[in-house]
N, C-alpha and C positions, 0 to 999 in steps of 0.2 A: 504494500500500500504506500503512498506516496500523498503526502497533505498538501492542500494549497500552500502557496507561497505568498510569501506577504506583495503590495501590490504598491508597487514606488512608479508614481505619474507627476512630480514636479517639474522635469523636465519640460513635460507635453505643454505646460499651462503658457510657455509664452509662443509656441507656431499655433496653439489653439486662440489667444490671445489678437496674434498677427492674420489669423484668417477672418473674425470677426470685425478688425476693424477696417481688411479689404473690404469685406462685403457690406459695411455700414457709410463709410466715407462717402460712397458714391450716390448713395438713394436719394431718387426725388420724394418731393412732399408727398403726391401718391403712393412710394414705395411703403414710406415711411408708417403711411397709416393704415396699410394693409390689416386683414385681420390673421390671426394666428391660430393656431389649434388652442392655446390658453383662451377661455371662452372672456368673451370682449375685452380682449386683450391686444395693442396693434403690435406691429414692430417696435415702433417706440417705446411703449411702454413695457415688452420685454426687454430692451436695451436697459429701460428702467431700472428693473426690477433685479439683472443684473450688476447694475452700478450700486444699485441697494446693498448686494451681495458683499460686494469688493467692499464697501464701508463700512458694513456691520464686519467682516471679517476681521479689519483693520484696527477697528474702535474694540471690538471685544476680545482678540485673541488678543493684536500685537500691543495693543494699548491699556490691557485690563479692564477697559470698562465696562461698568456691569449695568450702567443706569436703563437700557434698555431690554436687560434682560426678560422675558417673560417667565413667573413660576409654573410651576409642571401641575397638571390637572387632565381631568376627563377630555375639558374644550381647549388644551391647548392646539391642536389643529388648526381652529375656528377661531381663537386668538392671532394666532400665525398669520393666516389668509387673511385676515381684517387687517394685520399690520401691513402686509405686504401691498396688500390694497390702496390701504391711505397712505404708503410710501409713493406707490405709479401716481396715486391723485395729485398729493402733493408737490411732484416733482416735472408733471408734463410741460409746465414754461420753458425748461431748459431747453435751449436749442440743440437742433440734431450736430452743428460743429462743436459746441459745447460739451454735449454728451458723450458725444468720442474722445474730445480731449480729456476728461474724467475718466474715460473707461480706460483711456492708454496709460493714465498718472496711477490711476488705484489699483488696476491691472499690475503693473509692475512691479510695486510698493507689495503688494499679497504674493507675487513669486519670490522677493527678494525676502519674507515673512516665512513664507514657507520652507526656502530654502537652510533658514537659522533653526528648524526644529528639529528636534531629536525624534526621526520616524519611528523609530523601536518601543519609545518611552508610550508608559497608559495612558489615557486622557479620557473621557467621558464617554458613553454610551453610543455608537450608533445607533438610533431607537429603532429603526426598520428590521437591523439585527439582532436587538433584544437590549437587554436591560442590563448586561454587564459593562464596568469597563473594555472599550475597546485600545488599540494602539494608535499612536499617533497617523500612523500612515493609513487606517484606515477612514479616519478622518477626512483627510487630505485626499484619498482616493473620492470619499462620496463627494467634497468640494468638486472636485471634476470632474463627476457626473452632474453636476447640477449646472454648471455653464456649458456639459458638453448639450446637454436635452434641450434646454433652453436656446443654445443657437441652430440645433435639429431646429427649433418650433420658427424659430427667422427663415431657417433656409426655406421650408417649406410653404410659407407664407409667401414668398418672391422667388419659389421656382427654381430656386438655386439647388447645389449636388449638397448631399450633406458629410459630411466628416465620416465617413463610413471606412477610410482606409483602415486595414489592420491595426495599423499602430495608433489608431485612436482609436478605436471600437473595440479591440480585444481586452483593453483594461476597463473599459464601461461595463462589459457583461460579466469581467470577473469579479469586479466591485458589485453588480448585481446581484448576482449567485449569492454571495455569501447572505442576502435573505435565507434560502432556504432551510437553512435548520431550524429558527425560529418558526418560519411560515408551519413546517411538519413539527413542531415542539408536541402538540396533542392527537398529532396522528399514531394509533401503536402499531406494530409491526413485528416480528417475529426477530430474532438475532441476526444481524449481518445481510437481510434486505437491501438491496442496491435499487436507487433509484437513478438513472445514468439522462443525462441531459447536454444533449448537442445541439449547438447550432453549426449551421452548414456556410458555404463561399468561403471569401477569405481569411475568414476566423478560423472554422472548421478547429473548433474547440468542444473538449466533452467534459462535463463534471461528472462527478457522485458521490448523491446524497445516499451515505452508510448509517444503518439501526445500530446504536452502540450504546448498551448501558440503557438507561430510561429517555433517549436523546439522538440528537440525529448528526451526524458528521458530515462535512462535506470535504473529495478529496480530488485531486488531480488523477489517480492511479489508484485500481484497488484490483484485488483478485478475486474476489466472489464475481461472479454474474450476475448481471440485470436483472434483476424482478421486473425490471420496467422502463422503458427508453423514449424518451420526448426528443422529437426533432424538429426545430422551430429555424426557420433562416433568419438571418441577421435583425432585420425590421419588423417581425414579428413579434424577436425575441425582448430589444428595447421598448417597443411602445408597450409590450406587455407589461413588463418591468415597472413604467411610468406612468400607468393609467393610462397610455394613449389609445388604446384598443381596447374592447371587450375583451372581458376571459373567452366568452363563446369564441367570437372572432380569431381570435388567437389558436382557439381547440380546432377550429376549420383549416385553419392552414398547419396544422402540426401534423405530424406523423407520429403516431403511437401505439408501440409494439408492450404488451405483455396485461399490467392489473389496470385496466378502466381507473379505479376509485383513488390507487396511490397517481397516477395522471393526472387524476383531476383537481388533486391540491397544487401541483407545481403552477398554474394558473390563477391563485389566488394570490400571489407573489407579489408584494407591493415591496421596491428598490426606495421609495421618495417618502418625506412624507406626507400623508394625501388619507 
């Protein structure tokens, strides 16, 4: 058996950085206000919301402040979404030159941030993965899935190719994956159960989620066989991930070989939080 391996993407954040602000410098007003998969949401104001990003990162990791912190409850979600809200609200006056000059200043200031941390070291919970401390670079991995989905939801809005090379997409779905052991935390299963999960093209990557203990593991390599095999291509695999698809939707375009009912939780699978 062979475990995941921890998931280091700082590098990526500034040619992901340099492709965003190719494709945003040049938008007309039209482009600008285009609508997005985020529902009434345009390009701008996911521009927004990710310059939101970069200054909450800034003000609370690099800078300790906490005045914005929200406390943990039932509706933090729905606290969440309302902030995020009344941040695009409060923020639309900024001009589109403006806004890319921000996104290039706080953009680079969060990789030169990122870059000073100890990836190894613990740090707070990824919540999608449950409730332990996680390590720092898994932090930092979901930090980059959250600007990478977010400029998916631009590109798609204006028609553009989206980030889908290998070297950007393979560490989005490995940062994804590791939902799954939480997702099946209450599913039981017998000892050593594999659940094996590929996606296909240039990724052509496979996990597996293993029955261990009262708990479920997820691993690069294992030697038990499949109880069960989900095969999703690339864009199915992400929007699934992100809410951007139905689970149904998702079950249509998959290929699934062996238990119906262990299938049908890998579909419940939420990467964000939502």
């Amino acid at each position: 058996m062979k475990p995941v391996e921890p998931i280091f993407v700082v590098e990526l954040f500034e040619p992901m950085l340099d492709q965003l602000l190719q494709l945003l410098r040049p938008l007309s007003t039209e482009e600008w206000s285009r609508l997005t998969p985020c529902v009434g949401w345009t390009v701008k104001d996911v521009a927004l919301h990710l310059l939101g990003d970069e200054i909450g990162q800034l003000s609370r990791g690099r800078d300790k402040d906490t005045s914005s912190l929200l406390p943990p409850g039932p509706d933090l979600v729905s606290r969440i979404n309302q902030q995020n809200a009344l941040w695009v609200e409060a923020t639309r006056g900024i001009s589109p030159r403006l806004l890319c000059e921000l996104l290039d200043s706080t953009g680079h200031q969060v990789i030169q941030y990122f870059k000073s941390l100890d990836l190894m070291a613990l740090n707070g919970p990824v919540s999608w993965a449950g409730p332990d401390p996680a390590p720092v670079w898994f932090d930092v991995a979901r930090e980059y899935t959250e600007r990478w989905h977010h400029q998916q939801h631009i590109r798609e809005a204006l028609e553009r190719p989206g980030l889908t090379e290998a070297t950007f997409l393979t560490p989005i779905l490995d940062t994804f994956v590791r939902a799954l052991p939480w997702t099946f935390r209450s599913v039981e299963a017998t000892k050593d159960t594999v659940i094996q999960l590929s996606v296909t093209g240039d990724v052509a990557t496979s996990w597996f989620l293993q029955r261990h203990g009262t708990g479920w593991l997820l691993f690069a390599e294992t030697a038990f066989p499949p109880t069960t095999t989900v095969t999703l291509d690339p864009e199915t695999a992400w929007k699934l991930f992100t809410k951007g698809i139905t689970p149904e939707l998702a079950r249509s375009k998959a290929s699934i070989q062996g238990n119906a009912k262990l299938a049908s939780k890998v579909f419940e699978t939420v990467a964000i939080i939502a």
